[in-house]
KEKEKE-466540 format. One line per 8 residues: their letters; for each residue x, y, z of C-alpha. Coordinates in steps of 0.02 Angstrom, whole numbers, padded with zeros to 5 digits. Each point is the difference from the previous one (the first is absolute). Layout:
A	X,Y,Z  ...
//
This chain:
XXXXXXXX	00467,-00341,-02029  -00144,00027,00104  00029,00106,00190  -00040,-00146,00115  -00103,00037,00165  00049,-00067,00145  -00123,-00119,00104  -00121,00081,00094
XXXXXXXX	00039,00198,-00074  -00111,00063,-00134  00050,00046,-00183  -00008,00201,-00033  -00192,-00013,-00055  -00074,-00104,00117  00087,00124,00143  -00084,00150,-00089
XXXXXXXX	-00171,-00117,-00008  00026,-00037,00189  00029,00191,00051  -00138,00053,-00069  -00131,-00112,00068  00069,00015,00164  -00003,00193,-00018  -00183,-00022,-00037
XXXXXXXX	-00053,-00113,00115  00104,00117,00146  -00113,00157,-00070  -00152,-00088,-00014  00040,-00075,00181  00028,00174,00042  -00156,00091,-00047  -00093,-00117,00075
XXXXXXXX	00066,-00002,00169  00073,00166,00033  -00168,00075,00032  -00050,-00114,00108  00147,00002,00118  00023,00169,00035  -00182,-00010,00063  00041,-00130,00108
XXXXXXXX	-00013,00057,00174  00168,00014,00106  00057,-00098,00119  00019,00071,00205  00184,-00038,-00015  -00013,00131,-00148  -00095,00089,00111  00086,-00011,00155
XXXXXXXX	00169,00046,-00097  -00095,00173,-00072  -00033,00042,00187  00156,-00008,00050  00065,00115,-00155  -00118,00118,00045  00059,00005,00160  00154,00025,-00027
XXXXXXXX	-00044,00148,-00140  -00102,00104,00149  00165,-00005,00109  -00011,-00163,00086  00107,-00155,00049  00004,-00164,-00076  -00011,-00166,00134  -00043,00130,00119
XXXXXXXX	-00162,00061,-00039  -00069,-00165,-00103  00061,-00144,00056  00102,-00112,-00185  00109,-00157,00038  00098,00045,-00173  00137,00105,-00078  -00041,00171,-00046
XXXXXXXX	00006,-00031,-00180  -00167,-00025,-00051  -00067,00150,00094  00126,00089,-00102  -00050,-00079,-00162  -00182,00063,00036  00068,00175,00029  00061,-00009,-00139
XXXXXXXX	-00150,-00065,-00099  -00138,00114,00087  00111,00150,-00037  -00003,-00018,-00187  -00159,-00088,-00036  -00109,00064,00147  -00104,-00100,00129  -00136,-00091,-00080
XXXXXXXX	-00028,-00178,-00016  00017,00022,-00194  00167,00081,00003  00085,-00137,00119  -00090,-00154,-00112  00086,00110,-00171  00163,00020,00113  00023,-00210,00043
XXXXXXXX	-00039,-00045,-00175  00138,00136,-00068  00127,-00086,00137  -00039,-00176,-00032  -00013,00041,-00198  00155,00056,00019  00086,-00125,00100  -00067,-00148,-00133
XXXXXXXX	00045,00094,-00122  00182,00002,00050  -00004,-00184,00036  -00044,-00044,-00172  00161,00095,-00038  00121,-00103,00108  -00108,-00157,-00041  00067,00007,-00180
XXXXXXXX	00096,00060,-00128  -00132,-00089,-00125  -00157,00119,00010  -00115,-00110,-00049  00035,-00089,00176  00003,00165,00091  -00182,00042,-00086  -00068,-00185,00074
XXXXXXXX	00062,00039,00159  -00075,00182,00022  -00182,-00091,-00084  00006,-00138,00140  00065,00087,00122  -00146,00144,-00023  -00137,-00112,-00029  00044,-00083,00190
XXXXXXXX	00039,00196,00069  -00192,00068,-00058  -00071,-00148,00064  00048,00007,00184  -00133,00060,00107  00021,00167,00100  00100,-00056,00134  00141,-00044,-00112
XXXXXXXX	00014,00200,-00081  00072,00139,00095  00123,-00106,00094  00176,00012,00041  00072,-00167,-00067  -00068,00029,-00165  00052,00183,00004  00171,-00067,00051
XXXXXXXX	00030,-00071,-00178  00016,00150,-00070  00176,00032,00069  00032,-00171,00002  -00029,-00031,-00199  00114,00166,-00022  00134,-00082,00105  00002,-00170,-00096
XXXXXXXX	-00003,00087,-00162  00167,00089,00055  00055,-00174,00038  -00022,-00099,-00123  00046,00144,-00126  00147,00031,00060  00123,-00135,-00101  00015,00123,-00138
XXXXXXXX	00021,00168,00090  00185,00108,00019  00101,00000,00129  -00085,00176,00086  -00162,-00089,-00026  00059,-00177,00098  00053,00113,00141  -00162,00116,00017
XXXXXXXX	-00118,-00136,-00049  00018,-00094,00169  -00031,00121,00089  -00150,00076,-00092  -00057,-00175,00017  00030,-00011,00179  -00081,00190,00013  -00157,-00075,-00089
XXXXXXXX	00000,-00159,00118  00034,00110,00168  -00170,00101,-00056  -00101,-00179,-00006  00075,-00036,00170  -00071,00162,00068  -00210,-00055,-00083  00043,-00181,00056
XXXXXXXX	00149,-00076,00101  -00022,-00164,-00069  00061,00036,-00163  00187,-00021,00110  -00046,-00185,-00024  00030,-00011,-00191  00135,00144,00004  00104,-00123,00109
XXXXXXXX	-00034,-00150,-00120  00044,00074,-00173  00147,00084,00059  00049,-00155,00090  -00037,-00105,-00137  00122,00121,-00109  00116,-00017,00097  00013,-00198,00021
XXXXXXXX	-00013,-00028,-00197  00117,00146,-00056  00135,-00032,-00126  00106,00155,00078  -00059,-00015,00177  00088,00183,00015  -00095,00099,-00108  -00155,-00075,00055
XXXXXXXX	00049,00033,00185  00037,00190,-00053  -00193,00016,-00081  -00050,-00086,00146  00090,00133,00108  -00086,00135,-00107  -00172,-00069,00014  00013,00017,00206
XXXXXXXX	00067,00165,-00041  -00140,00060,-00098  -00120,-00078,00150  00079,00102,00127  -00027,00172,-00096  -00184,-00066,-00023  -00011,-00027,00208  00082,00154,00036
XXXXXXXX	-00113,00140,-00020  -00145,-00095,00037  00099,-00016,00170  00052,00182,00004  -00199,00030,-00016  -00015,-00110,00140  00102,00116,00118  -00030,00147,-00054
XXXXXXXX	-00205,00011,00000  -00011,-00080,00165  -00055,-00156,-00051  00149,-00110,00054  -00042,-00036,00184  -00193,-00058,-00045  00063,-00105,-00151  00124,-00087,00094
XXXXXXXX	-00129,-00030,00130  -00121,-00070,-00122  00131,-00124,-00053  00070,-00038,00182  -00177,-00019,00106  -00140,-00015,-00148  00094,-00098,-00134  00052,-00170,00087
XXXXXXXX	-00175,-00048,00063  -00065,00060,-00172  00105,-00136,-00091  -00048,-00123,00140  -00163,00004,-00038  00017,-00003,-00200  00098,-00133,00039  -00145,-00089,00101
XXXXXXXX	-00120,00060,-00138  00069,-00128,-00120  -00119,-00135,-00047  00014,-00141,-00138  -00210,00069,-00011  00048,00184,-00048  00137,-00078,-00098  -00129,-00115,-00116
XXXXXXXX	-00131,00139,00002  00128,00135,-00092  00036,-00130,-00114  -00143,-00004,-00051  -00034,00165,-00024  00165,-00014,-00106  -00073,-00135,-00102  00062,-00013,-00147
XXXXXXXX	00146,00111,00039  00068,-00113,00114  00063,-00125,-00128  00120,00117,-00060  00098,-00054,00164  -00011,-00203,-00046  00112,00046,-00160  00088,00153,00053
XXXXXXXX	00067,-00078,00137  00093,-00154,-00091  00073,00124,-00144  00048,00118,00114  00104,-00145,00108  00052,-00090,-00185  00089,00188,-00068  00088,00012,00197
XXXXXXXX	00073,-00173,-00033  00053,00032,-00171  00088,00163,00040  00083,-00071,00170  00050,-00148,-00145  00068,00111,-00108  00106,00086,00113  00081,-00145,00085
XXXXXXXX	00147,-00065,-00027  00187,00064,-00056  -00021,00176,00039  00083,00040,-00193  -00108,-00116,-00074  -00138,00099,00076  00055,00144,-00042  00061,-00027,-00189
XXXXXXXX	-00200,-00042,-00039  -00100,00160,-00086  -00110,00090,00121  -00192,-00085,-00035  -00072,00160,00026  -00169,-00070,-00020  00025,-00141,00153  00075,00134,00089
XXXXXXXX	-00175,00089,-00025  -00111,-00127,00043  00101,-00087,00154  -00022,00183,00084  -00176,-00020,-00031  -00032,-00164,00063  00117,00026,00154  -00095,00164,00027
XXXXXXXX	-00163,-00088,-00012  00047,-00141,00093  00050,00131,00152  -00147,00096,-00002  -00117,-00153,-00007  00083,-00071,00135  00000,00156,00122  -00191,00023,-00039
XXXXXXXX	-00029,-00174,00037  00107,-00014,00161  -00007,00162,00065  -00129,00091,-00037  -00196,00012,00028  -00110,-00126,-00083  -00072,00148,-00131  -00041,-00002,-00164
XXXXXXXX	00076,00165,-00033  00161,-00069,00063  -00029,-00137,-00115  -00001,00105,-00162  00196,00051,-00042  00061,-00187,00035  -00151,-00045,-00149  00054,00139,-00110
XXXXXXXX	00203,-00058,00032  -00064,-00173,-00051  -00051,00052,-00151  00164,00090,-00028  00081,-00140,00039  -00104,-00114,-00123  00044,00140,-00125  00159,00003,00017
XXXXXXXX	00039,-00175,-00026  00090,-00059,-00143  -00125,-00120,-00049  00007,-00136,-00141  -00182,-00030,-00034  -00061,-00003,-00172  -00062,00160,-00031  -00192,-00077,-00056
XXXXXXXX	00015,-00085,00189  00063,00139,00097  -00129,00128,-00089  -00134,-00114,00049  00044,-00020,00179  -00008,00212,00014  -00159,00003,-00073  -00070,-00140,00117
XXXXXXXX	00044,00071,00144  -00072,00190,-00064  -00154,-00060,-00054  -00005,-00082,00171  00039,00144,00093  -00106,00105,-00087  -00161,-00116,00026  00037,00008,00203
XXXXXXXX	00039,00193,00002  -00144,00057,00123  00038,00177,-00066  -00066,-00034,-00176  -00162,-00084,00076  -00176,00070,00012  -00058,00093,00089  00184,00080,00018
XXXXXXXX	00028,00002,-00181  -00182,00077,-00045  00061,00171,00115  00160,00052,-00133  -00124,00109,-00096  -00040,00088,00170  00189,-00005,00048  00053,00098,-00157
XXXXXXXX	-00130,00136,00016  -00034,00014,00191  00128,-00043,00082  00028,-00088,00184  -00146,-00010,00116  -00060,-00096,00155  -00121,-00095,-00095  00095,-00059,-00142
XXXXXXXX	00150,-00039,00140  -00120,-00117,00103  -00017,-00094,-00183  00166,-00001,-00051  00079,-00038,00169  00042,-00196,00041  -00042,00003,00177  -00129,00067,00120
XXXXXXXX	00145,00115,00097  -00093,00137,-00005  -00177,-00042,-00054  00014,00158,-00105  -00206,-00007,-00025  -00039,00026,00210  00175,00097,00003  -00058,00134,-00119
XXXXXXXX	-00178,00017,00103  00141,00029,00162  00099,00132,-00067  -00163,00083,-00051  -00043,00026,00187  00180,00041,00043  00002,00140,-00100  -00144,00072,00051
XXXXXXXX	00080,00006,00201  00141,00144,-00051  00134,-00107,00083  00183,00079,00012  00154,-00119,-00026  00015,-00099,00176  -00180,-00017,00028  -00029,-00159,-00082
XXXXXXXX	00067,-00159,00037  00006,-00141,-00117  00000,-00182,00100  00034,-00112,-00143  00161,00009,-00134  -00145,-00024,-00132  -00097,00156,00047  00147,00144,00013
XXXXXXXX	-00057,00027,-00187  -00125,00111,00109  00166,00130,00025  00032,00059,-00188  -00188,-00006,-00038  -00039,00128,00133  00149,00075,-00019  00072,-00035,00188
XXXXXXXX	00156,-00048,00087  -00023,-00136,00119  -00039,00025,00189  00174,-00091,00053  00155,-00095,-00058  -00102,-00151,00001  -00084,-00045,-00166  -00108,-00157,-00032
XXXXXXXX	00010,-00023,00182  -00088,-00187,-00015  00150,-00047,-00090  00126,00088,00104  -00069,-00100,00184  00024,-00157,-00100  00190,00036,-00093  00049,00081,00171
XXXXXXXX	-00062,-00096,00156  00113,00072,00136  -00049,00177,-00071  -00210,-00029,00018  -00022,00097,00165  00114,00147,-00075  -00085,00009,-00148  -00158,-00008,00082
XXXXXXXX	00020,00112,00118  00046,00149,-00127  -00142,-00030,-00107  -00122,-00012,00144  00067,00176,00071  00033,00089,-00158  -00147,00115,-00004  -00088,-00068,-00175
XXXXXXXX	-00186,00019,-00026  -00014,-00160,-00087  00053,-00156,-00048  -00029,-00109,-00154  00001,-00193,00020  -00024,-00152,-00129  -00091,-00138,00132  00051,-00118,-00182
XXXXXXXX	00196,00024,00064  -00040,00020,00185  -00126,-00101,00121  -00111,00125,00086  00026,-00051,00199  -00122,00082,00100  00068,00100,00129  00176,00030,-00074
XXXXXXXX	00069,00142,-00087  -00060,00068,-00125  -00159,-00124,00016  -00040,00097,00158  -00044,00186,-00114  -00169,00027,-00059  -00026,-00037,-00174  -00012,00174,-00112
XXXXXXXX	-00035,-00082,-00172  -00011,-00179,-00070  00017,-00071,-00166  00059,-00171,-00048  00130,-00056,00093  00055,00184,00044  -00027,00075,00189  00032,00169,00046
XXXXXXXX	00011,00028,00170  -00008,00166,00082  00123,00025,00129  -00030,00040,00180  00137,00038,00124  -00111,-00060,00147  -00005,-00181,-00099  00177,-00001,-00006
//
């Protein structure tokens, strides 16, 4: 009698079939996007993160001399980074695709024990990942997932594991989920729902309250020597100022900076990526109901059912999903970076699902929505496309940056024509000032430290209100030789600082004014 399938799985040949094309389509995906992103020009929160690591590396202090609103984590991360693959813009670009390689790669792992599900999720999920535009590479939520993907694996591995492993597991997991905490605090957020979520729909409330107990354990040994580093380099006293005076009007004015405009522009930015969320969002809520079903009622009832290890898989995925979405909706900045783990959970999530589609139906629907992303990918576009050639056998330059970049922030044409007359003044780290957040990619292409604490100062007047005559004062009376402005982020008004410096060089929207202590 003839193995019967069950609906929606695929017979032993048609998985094989389905592996393979994905496998090609992920390498073919692959070659042609790879070159092109690691000559995408970095971001100035990439930037502004490298500063501060090399800060600290010559003997300095984080929060004290550069100003951060975050955890120390990323700035460790880039330590990290820089010290094994070097400095260049090449090196970091290779660096976040290994880490977010690596993280998807791991998701497709916990997704599904069926690999031909595991293999659609890593396609989609890299297809939307190499299409983002600059802004959304290099960043610390989508550097996050790495330890987060490691932690849900543990998770949802765990049902078959001996007893040593049931006790250390936890607490590796926690560990793993104490390290995202440290890049990103939000991640607390979905900690707090899947344990809690455990815990309500446990068949031995005990034993889940004992891996629960393990999981905080494992957190705390994360926090702790990142604390003990705290303390003992110094640090403490300007980190907890940071969070005490800096931090609260900082939220504020995220807060303020919330817009249903800047909410409708990122979507479409997203678009089509943000129709993942329109299905994700109903499975995800369908498998919580089903497993909070399943675990009602007589307590031995509940318990004498076999463990669905595959429910248990994907209810962790949607509730993890559903978390994350949820914090980056609610609590975060409007970014598109931000936006880019709950897309890539989504797609877990749809992956995860036990769906009962006919397989002709469900096949269909992937390749629709592929073919789709693949026709709005801006990456795989001319002009940007027509560079790879030059990407493979030159490398990163400002040229080929001011083609493949998606904004204006720098204009990398009139930015390149600045840093040639830069150069050419044999400035010292502390002699240049950079006005704008946009134009501190001035510091590693000259090779300087900033002149103060107080980078992107444009950006810092308008996060930190209360703080404008401090900040202006420093920067006024720190003893730079010039100062680099973008009059595209900043009005020029006549008669205000810097607007009140003589004009050393010009080109585009870039000023650079030549300080004068008299004009102070």
């Amino acid at each position: 009698m003839a193995e019967t399938v069950p609906p929606g799985n695929l017979n032993p040949d048609e998985a094989v079939i389905s592996r393979a094309v994905a496998v090609f389509m992920l390498v073919v995906l692959a070659v042609a996007s790879i070159p092109l992103l690691v000559c995408m020009p970095l971001t100035s929160d990439t930037v502004l993160y490298d500063l501060q690591a090399g800060k600290l590396l010559s003997g300095g202090t984080l929060y004290r001399d550069i100003l951060e609103p975050n955890l120390p984590g990323i700035v460790w991360v880039h330590i990290a980074i820089r010290g094994l693959v070097g400095w260049s813009t090449l090196a970091m670009q290779s660096a976040n695709l290994v880490i977010v390689a690596s993280a998807l790669t791991l998701l497709s792992w916990a997704v599904s024990s069926r690999s031909q599900f595991g293999w659609t999720f890593l396609l989609t999920s890299c297809l939307f990942f190499f299409s983002r535009n600059e802004w959304c590479h290099g960043q610390r939520d989508s550097w996050m997932l790495l330890p987060v993907a490691l932690a849900i694996l543990l998770r949802v591995g765990r049902g078959d594991s001996s007893r040593r492993c049931r006790l250390i597991g936890p607490v590796v997991e926690g560990f793993l989920w104490g390290v995202a905490f440290w890049i990103k605090p939000h991640i607390a957020v979905s900690v707090v729902a899947i344990n809690g979520f455990h815990l309500i729909t446990a068949i031995n409330p005990r034993e889940e309250f004992r891996r629960t107990a393990g999981v905080l354990a494992g957190g705390l040994l994360a926090g702790m020597p990142g604390i003990f580093w705290l303390v003992q380099s110094g640090t403490w006293p300007h980190f907890w100022e940071m969070q005490t005076e800096w931090n609260p009007e900082y939220l504020e004015i995220g807060r303020e900076r919330k817009s249903w405009g800047r909410l409708w522009m990122m979507a479409r930015r997203l678009h089509p990526w943000w129709a993942v969320h329109v299905f994700a969002i109903p499975v995800s809520l369908i498998q919580i109901k089903r497993m909070i079903h399943a675990r009602s009622g007589h307590p031995i009832e509940a318990a004498s059912r076999p463990p669905d290890r595959g429910s248990s898989r994907s209810v962790t995925i949607a509730v993890l999903y559903l978390s994350w979405f949820g914090q980056a909706l609610l609590l975060q900045h409007p970014m598109d970076y931000i936006q880019v783990p709950p897309v890539i959970l989504g797609i877990a999530a749809l992956s995860a699902y036990p769906w009962r589609l006919p397989t002709l139906v469900r096949r269909c629907g992937v390749a629709i929505f592929l073919l789709l992303g693949l026709i709005v990918s801006p990456q795989l576009r001319p002009p940007r496309i027509n560079l790879w050639l030059d990407c493979v056998t030159k490398g990163t330059s400002m040229q080929r940056m001011a083609v493949l970049s998606h904004g204006r922030f720098p204009e990398w044409k009139h930015f390149e024509e600045v840093i040639g007359y830069l150069s050419r003044q044999n400035l010292q780290s502390g002699e240049l000032t950079c006005y704008n957040v946009h134009c501190i990619h001035a510091y590693p292409a000259l090779g300087l430290m900033p002149s103060t604490r107080y980078v992107g100062i444009s950006s810092l007047l308008e996060l930190f209100p209360s703080h404008r005559d401090e900040i202006l004062s420093t920067v006024q009376h720190c003893g730079h030789r010039f100062l680099l402005a973008d009059v595209s982020e900043s009005e020029a008004v006549p008669g205000a600082f810097p607007w009140n410096h003589d004009v050393a060089f010009e080109s585009g929207p870039f000023r650079v004014y030549r300080m004068h202590p008299d004009q102070w």
